[in-house]
C-alpha positions in Angstrom: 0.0 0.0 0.0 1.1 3.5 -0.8 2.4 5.5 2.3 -0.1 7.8 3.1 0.3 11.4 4.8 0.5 10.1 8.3 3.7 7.6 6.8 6.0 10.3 5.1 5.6 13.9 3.4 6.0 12.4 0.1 2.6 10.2 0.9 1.5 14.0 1.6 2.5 15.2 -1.8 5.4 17.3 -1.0 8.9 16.9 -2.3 8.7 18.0 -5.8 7.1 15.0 -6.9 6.6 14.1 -10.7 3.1 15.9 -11.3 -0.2 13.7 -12.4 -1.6 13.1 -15.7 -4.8 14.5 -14.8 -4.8 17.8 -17.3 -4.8 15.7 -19.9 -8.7 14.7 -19.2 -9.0 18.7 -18.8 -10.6 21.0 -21.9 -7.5 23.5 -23.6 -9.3 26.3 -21.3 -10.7 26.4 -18.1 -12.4 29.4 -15.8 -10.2 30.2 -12.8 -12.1 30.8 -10.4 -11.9 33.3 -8.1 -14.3 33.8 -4.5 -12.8 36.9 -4.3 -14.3 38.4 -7.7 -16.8 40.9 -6.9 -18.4 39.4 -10.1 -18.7 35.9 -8.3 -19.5 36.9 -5.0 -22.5 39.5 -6.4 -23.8 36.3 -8.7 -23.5 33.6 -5.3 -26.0 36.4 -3.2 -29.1 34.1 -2.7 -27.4 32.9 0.3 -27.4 36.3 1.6 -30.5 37.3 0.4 -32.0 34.3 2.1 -30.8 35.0 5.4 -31.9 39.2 5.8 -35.3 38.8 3.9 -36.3 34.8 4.2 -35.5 32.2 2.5 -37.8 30.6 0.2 -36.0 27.3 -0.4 -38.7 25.0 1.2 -40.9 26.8 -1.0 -39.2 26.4 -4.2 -38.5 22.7 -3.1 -42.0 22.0 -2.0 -43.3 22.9 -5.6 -39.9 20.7 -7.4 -41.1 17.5 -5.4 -44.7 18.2 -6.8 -44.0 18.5 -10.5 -41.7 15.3 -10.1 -44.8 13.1 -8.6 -47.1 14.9 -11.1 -44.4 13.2 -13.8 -44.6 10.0 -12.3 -42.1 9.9 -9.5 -42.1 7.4 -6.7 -44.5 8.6 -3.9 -41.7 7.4 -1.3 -39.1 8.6 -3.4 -37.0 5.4 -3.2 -34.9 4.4 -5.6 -34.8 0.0 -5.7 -31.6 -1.1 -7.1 -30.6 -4.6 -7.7 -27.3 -4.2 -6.4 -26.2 -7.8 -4.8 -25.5 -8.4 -1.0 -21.7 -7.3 -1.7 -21.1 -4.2 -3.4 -18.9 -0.7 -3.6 -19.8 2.4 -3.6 -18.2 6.1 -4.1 -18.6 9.3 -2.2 -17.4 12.5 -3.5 -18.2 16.0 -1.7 -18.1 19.8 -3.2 -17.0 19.0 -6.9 -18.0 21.1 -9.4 -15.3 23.7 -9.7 -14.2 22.8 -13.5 -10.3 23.6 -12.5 -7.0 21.5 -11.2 -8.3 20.7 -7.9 -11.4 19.2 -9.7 -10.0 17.2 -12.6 -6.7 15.9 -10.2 -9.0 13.5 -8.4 -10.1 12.1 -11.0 -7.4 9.1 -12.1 -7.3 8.0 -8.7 -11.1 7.9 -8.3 -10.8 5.8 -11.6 -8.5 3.7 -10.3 -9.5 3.1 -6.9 -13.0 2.9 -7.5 -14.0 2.4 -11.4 -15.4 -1.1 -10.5 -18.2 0.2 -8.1 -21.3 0.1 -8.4 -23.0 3.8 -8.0 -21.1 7.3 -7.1 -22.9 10.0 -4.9 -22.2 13.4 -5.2 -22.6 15.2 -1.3 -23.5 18.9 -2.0 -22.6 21.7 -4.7 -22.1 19.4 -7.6 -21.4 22.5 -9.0 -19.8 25.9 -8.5 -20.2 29.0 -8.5 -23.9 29.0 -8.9 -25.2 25.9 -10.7 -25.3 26.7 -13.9 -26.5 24.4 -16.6 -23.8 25.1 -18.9 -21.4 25.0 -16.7 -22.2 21.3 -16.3 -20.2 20.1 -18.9 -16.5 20.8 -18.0 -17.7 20.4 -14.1 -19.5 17.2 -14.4 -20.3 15.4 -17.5 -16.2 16.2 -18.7 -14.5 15.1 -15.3 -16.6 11.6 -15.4 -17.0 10.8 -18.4 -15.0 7.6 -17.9 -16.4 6.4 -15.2 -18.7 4.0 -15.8 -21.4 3.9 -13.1 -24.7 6.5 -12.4 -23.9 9.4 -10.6 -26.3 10.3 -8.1 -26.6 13.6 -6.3 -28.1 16.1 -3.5 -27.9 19.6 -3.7 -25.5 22.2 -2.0 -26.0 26.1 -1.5 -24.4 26.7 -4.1 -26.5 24.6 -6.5 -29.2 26.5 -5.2 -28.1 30.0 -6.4 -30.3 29.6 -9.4 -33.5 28.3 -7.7 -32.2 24.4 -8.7 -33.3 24.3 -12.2 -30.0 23.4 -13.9 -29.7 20.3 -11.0 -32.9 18.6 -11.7 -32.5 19.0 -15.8 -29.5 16.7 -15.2 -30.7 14.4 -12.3 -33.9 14.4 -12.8 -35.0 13.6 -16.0 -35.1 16.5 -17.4 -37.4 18.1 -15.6 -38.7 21.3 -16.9 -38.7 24.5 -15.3 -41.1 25.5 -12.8 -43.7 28.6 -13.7 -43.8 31.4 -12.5 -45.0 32.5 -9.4 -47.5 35.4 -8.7 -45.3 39.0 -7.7 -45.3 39.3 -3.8 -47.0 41.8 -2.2 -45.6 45.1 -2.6 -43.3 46.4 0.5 -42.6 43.7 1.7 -39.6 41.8 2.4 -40.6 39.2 0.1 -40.9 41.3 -3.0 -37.8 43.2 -1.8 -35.6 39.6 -2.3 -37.5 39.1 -5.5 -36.1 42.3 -7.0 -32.6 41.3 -5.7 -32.5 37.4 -6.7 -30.3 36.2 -8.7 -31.9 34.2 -11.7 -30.2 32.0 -14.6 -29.8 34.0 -18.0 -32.1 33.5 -20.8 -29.8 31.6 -22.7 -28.3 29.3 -20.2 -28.6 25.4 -20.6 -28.5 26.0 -24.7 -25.1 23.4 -24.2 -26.6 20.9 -22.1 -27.3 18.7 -24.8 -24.0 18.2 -26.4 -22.6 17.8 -22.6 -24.8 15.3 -21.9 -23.1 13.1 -24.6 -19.8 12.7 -22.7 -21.9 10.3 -19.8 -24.1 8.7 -22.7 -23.5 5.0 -22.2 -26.6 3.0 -20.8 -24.8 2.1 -17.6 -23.9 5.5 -17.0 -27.4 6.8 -16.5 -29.4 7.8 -13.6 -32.9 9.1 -12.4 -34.0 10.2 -9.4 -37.2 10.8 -7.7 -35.9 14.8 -6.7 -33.5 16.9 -4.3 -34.0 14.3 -1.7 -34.0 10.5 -2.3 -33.4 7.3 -1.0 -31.5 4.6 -2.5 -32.1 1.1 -1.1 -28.9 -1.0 -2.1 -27.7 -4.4 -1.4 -28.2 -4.7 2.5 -28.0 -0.9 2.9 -30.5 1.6 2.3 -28.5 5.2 1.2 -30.4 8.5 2.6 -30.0 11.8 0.9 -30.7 14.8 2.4 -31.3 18.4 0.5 -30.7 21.3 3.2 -31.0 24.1 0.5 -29.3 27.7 1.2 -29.0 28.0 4.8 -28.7 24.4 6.3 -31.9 23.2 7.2 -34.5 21.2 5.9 -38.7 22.2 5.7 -41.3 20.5 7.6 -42.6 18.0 4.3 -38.9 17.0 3.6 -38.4 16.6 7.6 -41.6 14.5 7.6 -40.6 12.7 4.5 -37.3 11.5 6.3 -38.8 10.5 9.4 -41.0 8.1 7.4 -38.3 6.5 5.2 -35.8 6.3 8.2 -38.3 3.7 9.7 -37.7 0.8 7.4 -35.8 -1.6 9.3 -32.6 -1.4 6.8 -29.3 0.1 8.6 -28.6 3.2 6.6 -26.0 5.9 6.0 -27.4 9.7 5.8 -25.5 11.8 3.0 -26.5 15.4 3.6 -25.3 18.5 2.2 -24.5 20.1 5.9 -22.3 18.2 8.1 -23.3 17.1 11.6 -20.3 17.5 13.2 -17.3 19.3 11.7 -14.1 21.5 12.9 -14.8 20.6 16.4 -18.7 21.4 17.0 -21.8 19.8 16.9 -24.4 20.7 14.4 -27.7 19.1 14.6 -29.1 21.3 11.5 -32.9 21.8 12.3 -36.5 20.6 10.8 -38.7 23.4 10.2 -41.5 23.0 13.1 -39.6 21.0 15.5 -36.5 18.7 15.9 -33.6 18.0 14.3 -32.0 15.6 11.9 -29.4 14.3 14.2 -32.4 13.5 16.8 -33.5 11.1 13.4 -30.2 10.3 13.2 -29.9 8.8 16.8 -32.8 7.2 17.2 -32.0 3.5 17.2 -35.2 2.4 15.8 -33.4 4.0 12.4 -30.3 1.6 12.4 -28.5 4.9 11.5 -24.5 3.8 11.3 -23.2 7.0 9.8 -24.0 10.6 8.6 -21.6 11.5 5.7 -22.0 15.6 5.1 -20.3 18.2 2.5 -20.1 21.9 1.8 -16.4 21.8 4.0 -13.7 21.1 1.5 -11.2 18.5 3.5 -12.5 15.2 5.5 -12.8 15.1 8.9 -14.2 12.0 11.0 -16.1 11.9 14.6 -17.0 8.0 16.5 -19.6 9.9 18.3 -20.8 6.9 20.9 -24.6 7.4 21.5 -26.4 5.0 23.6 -23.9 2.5 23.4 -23.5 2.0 19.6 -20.7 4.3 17.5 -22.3 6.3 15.1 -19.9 7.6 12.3 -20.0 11.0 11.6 -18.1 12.0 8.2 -17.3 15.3 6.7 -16.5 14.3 2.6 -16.6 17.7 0.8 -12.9 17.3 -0.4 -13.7 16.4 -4.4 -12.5 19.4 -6.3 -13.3 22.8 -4.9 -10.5 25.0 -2.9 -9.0 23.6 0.6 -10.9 24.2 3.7 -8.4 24.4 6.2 -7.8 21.8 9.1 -5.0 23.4 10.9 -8.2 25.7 12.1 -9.8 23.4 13.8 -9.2 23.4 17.2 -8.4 20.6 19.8 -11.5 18.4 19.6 -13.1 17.7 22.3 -17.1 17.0 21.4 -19.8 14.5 21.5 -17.7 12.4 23.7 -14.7 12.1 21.0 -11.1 13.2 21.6 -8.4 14.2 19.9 -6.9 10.4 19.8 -10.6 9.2 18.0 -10.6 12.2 16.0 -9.5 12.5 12.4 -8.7 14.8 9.4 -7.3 14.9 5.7 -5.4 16.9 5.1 -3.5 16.8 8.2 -3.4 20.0 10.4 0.6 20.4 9.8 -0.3 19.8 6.2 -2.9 22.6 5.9 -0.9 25.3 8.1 2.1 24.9 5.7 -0.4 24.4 2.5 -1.5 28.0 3.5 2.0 29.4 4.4 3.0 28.7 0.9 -0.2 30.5 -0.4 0.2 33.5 2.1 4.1 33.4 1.7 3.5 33.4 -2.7 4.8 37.4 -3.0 8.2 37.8 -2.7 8.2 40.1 0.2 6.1 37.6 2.2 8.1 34.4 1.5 10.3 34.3 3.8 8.2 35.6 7.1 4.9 33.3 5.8 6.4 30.1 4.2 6.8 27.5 6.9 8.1 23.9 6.1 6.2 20.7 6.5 7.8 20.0 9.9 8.1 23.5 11.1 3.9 23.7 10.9 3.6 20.0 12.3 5.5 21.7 15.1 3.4 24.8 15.9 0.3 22.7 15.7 1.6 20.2 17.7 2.2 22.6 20.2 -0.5 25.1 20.3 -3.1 22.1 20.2 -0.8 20.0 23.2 -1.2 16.5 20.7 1.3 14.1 19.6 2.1 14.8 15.8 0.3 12.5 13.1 3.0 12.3 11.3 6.8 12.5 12.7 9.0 14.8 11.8 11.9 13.8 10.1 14.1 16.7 11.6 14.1 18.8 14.8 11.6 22.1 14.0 12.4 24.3 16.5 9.6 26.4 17.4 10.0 30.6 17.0 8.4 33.3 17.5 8.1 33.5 13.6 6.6 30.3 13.4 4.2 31.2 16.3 2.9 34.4 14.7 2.4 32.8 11.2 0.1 29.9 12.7 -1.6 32.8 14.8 -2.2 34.6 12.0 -3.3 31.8 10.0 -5.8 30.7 12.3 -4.1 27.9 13.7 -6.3 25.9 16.6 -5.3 26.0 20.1 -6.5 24.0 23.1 -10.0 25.0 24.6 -8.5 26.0 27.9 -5.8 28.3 26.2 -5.7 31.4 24.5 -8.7 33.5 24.9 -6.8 36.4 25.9 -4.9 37.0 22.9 -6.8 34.8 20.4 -6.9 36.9 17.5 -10.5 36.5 15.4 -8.2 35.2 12.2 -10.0 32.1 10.9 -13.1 33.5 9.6 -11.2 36.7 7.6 -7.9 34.5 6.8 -9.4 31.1 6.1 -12.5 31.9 4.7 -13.6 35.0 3.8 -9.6 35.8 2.2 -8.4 32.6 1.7 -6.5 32.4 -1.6 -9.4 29.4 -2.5 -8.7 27.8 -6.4 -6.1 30.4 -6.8 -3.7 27.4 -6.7 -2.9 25.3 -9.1 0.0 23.3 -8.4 0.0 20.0 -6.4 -0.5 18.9 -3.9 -4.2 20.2 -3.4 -5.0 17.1 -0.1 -8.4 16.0 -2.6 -10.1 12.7 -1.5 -13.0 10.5 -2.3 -14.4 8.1 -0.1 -15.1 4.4 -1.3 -17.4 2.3 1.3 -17.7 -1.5 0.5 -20.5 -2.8 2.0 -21.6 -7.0 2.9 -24.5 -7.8 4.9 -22.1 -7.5 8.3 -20.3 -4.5 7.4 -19.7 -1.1 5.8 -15.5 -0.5 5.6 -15.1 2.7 4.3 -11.9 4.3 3.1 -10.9 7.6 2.6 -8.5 7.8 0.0 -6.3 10.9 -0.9 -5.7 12.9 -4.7 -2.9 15.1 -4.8 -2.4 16.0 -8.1 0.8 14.5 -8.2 2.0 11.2 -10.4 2.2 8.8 -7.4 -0.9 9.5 -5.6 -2.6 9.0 -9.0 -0.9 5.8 -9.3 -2.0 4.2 -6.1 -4.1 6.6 -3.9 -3.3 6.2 -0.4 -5.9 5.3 2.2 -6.0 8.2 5.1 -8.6 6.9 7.0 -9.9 3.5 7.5 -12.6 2.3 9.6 -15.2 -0.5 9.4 -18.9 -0.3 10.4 -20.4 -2.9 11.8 -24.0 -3.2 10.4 -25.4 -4.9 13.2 
């Protein structure tokens, strides 16, 4: 087996490795994209909108599922595979970028996982706001080879133009919903509606000729809407569609609590993660409860919850009641780094740092970043840390034991301190509140570089989860970008679920 991250930096990517093949799969030219662009942060405001004047998602949703069981859609919105008692399946979070990041998971997806059966795709298939023509170089191109239906559930950001573009291509074509009658004037409703964002006149025109690439019988896939479930093999496959802002509507909250009672063990796929960097978060049903209360309910025979929209992997045993429920964050499939070394030392839901883990690894990210930061030439040589000199810091200001040893002695500064501080670098709960400096949201998220990279290694994964009638082993494997990850994609994280 490959050597992983945790075995050596060149299982990490580093070291000058020999790059991947992966931009030969990509087209001559592709949009850099930038979350920094006023352009694509003015296009990406539903989100916004949603939040100051309502947010009409369960709405807009509500009248999706109609026009799909109006066209003949399942009532329970299963979908009944013949998959056998054995099979494989792939996970892939956050893909639809269209750039590096994207296309450089690719050959090892191929590789490590072109003999399964079915791929999911956990939240914002596509970025920056769902376009339908932008569905050819950030889907239909990127897996065109692999040979299996793709299914999918929504993220925000494929909600930025009401979710039209998502259920032409996953949902048989569906057509586009009519209008609705103007809101009353004055109010905040009509207010939004002058502000929303809406897909051009002329988008979609290239759907078609996309659609071509993934033409092959065995490559196609229906499904019943936003929200499905998929009953495979031993195993029944919950997808969840928490829209704009991370929640789900009363008819899609009752809709789960009725398909969560058949007696199958399942695995929840959502588009909001449950736990993630440390915290616990339950996302809530319109009218009462949560998903996680579903979730733990061991009438459900839930054994994990597997959640996008954060672009690395994260993992939390959370023991409730006496059985281990695996909690998964999977959004690392192609769009920009979310950073790890930001997440502080976990303590939650009963899981400790020793249970916890994370891809890339926090060292990893803080000198992934440093690089990024450290890019102009008057920065370099204050931002740029090494590999062990971040493993170092981290290790420190979180009080762990490193993940992966360093192969020389990284003495720890007061350089290297004030670049991880500034970076956003986690520290212990019990340390650091008086001079914690409020650095990860405006360095790590709201000015991180994001796509703005495009050399290797980018610490992509995909998850593949082979399931028997006794167990689910899932794997998380790692893309880099570079020629030996591509080769044989290393397993970061291994851990087998007992179905019970």
């Amino acid at each position: 087996m490959a050597d992983s991250s945790r075995d050596t930096p060149e299982g990490a990517g580093w070291g000058g490795a020999e790059r991947g093949t992966y931009r030969a799969l990509m087209p001559p030219r592709t949009e850099k994209l930038s979350w920094l662009s006023p352009r694509t942060l003015w296009a990406a405001r539903n989100g916004v909108l949603a939040s100051w004047f309502g947010d009409p998602t369960g709405a807009t949703r509500s009248r999706w599922v109609a026009q799909r069981a109006a066209a003949g859609a399942p009532a329970d919105k299963v979908i009944r595979r013949t998959d056998p008692e054995e099979f494989s399946f792939l996970v892939i979070g956050d893909t639809g970028e269209g750039d590096d990041p994207q296309y450089a998971v690719v050959p090892g997806l191929l590789r490590a996982g072109g003999d399964t059966r079915f791929a999911v795709i956990a939240s914002d298939v596509i970025y920056p706001v769902g376009s339908a023509d932008d569905y050819g170089t950030k889907f239909f191109r990127p897996y065109r080879d692999y040979p299996a239906p793709v299914y999918a559930i929504p993220g925000n950001h494929d909600w930025y133009e009401d979710l039209g573009a998502f259920m032409r291509v996953f949902c048989d074509d569906a057509p586009p919903l009519p209008p609705e009658p103007a809101p009353r004037p004055l109010s905040r409703a009509r207010l939004r509606s002058l502000l929303w964002h809406r897909p051009g006149p002329d988008d979609g025109q290239r759907l078609d000729e996309a659609r071509a690439l993934r033409g092959a019988p065995g490559q196609q896939a229906v499904q019943p809407g936003p929200y499905w479930a998929i009953d495979a093999g031993p195993l029944r496959i919950v997808g969840i569609d928490t829209g704009l802002l991370g929640t789900l509507d009363a008819e899609q909250g009752a809709w789960l609590r009725e398909v969560s009672r058949d007696p199958r063990p399942k695995i929840l796929v959502t588009g909001s993660p449950l736990y993630v960097d440390g915290a616990h978060h339950p996302c809530e049903i319109e009218g009462g409860g949560t998903v996680d209360d579903i979730v733990r309910d061991p009438a459900h025979r839930y054994v994990a919850a597997i959640g996008g929209d954060i672009h690395n992997y994260q993992r939390y045993p959370v023991d409730v009641d006496g059985r281990t429920i695996q909690y998964v964050v999977a959004g690392g499939g192609g769009a920009f780094m979310h950073a790890t070394h930001t997440i502080p030392r976990v303590s939650v839901g009963g899981v400790g740092e020793e249970d916890f883990r994370c891809y890339p690894l926090r060292g990893d990210s803080l000198a992934f970043y440093s690089r990024l930061y450290g890019r102009r030439r008057r920065l370099r040589r204050f931002f740029t840390l090494t590999e062990d000199e971040a493993t170092a810091v981290v290790t420190e200001r979180l009080g762990i034991r490193p993940a992966r040893s360093p192969r020389a002695s990284a003495p720890v500064t007061l350089r290297t301190r004030l670049v991880a501080g500034l970076l956003g670098t986690g520290r212990r709960p019990d340390r650091g509140k008086r001079f914690r400096l409020p650095v990860r949201k405006i360095y790590t998220q709201l000015f991180s570089p994001s796509s703005a990279t495009y050399s290797p290694p980018f610490f992509k994964c995909f998850l593949r989860l082979d399931v028997t009638p006794e167990a689910v082993r899932l794997r998380c494997h790692a893309a880099t970008g570079n020629l030996a990850q591509e080769l044989d994609p290393p397993v970061e994280d291994e851990v087998v679920i007992p179905l019970g």
